[in-house]
C-alpha positions as CSV (number, residue, x, y, z in Angstrom):
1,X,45.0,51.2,161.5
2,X,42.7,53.5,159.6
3,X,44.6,54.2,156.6
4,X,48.3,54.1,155.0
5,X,49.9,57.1,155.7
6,X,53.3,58.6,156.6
7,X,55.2,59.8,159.7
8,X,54.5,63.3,159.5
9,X,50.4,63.0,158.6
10,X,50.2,60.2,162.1
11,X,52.2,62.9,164.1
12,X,49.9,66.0,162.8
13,X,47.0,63.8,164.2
14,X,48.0,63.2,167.5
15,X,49.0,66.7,167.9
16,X,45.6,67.6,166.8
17,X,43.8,64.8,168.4
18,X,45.4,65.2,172.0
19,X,47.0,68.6,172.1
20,X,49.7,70.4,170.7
21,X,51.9,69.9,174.0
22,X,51.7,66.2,173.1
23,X,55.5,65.5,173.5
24,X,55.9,64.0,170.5
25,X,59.0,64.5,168.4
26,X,60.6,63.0,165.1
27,X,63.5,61.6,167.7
28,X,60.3,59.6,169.2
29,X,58.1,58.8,166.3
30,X,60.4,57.4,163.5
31,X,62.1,54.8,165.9
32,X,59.3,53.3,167.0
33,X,58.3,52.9,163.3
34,X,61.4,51.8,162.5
35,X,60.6,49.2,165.5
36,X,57.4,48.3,164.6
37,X,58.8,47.5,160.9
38,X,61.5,45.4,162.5
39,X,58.5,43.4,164.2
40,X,56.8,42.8,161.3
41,X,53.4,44.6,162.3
42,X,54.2,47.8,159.7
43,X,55.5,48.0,156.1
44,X,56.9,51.2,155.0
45,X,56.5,52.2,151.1
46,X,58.7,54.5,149.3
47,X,57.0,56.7,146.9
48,X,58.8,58.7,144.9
49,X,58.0,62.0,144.2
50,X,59.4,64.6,141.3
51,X,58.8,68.0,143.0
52,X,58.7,66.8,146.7
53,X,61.2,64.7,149.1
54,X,60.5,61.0,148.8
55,X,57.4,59.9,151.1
56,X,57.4,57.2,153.1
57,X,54.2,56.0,153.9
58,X,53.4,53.2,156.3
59,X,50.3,50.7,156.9
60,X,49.3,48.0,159.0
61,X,50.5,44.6,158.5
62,X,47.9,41.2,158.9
63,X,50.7,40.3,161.7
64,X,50.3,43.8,162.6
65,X,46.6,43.5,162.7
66,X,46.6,40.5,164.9
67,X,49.2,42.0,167.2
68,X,46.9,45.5,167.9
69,X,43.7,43.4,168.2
70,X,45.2,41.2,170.5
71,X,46.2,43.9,172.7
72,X,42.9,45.8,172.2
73,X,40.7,42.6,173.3
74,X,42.9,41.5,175.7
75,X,40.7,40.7,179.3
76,X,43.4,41.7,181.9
77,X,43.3,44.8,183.0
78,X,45.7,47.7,182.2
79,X,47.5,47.8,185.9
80,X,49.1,50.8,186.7
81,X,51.2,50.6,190.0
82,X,50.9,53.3,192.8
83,X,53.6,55.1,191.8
84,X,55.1,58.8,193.2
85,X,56.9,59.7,189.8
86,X,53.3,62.5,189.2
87,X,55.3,64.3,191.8
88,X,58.4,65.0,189.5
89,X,56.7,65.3,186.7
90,X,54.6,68.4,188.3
91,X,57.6,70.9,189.1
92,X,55.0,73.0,191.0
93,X,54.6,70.3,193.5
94,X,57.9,70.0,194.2
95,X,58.1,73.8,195.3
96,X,54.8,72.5,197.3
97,X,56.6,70.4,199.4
98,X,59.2,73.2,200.9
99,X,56.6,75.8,201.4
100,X,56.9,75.4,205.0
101,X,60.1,77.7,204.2
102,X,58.0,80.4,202.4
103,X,56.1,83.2,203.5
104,X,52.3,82.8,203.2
105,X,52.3,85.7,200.6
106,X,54.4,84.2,198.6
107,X,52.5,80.7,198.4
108,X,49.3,82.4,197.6
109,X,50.5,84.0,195.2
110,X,52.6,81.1,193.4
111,X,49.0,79.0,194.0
112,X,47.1,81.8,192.2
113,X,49.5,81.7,189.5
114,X,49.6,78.2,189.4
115,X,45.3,78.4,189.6
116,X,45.8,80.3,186.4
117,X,47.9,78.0,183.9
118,X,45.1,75.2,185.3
119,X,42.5,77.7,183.7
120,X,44.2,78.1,180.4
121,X,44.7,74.2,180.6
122,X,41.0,73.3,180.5
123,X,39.9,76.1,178.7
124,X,43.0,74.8,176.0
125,X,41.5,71.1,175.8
126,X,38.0,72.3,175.8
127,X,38.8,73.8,172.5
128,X,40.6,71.3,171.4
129,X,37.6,68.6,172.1
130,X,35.2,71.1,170.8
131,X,37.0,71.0,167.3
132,X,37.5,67.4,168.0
133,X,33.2,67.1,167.9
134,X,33.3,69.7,165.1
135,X,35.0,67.1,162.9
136,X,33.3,64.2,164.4
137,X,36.2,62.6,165.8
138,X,35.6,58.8,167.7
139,X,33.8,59.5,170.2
140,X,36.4,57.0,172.5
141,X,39.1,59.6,171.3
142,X,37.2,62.5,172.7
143,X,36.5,61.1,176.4
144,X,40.3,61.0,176.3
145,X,40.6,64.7,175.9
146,X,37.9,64.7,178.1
147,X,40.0,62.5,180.7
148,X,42.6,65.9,180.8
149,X,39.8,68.0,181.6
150,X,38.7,66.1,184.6
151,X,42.4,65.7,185.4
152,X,42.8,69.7,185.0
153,X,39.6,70.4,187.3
154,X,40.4,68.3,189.9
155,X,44.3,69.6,189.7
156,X,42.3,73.0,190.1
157,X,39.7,71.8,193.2
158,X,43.3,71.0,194.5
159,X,44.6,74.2,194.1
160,X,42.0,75.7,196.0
161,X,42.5,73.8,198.6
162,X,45.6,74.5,198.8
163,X,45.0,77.9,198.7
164,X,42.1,78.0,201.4
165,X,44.6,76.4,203.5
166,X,47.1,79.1,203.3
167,X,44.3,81.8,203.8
168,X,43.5,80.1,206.4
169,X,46.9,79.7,208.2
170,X,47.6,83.5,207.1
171,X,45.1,84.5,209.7
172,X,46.2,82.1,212.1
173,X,49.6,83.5,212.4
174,X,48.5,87.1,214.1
175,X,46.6,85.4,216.8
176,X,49.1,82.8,217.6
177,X,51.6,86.1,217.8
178,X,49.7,88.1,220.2
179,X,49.2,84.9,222.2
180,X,52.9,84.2,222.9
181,X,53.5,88.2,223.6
182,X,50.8,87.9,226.1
């Protein structure tokens, strides 16, 4: 929408715009050009270049145009269904669920671990939206960074938890021990 440009440049900028762990690959992005061409909302130029690969660069269509704006002004809201799928997705809470089976030592120090990547998350997308504010970025593109941090923070409130819980149940075990010797 801001500018023809080609495949490579629009995937540099999300990496750089959301994170370099975007997910986004050449098997993803040049199909869904290719399917937004076949829709008519894209055209794709071929520029021909004498000391480079050809370039393909692609801009916005007016049936394009009308199809974003459409789905930018539409009035119903963007419903997302309860779903449990964040619980695949998350490997860590899968162990989560089955450490009934585990030591208390051993879930503390998985949660500690766990507590630690959380860290390097925020601290990750904090410099990412602080470069993002460096190059004066939309601002509606930064709360969406910002959007991961909060998610990160509160991922790390529930780590704590978590691990306050297991503290907790650590030094319950002993007396419940010497109770039933008793």
């Amino acid at each position: 929408m801001d500018q023809p440009t080609h495949g490579y440049s629009i995937k540099k900028h999300l990496l750089e715009a959301f994170s370099k762990n975007f997910g986004l690959n050449d098997g993803q992005l040049y199909p869904a050009l290719a399917r937004l061409e076949r829709r008519g909302w894209i055209k794709k130029q071929v520029v021909e270049q004498q000391r480079s690969p050809t370039k393909h660069l692609y801009r916005v269509t007016k049936d394009g145009q009308t199809a974003f704006f459409e789905w930018l002004q539409a009035a119903e809201p963007e419903t997302e269904p309860a779903r449990y799928d964040f619980f695949w997705r998350y490997g860590f809470l899968q162990k989560c669920s089955f450490f009934s089976h585990l030591p208390v030592g051993t879930i503390v120090a998985q949660s500690r671990q766990e507590h630690r990547e959380v860290e390097r998350r925020i601290a990750e997308l904090e410099r990412v939206l602080e470069r993002m504010q460096e190059k004066q970025v939309d601002p509606y593109r930064r709360l969406i960074v910002e959007y991961g941090i909060r998610s990160q923070q509160m991922r790390r409130d529930w780590l704590e938890d978590l691990l306050e819980r297991a503290m907790n149940k650590a030094e319950e075990k002993p007396s419940r021990l010497a109770a039933g010797a008793s």
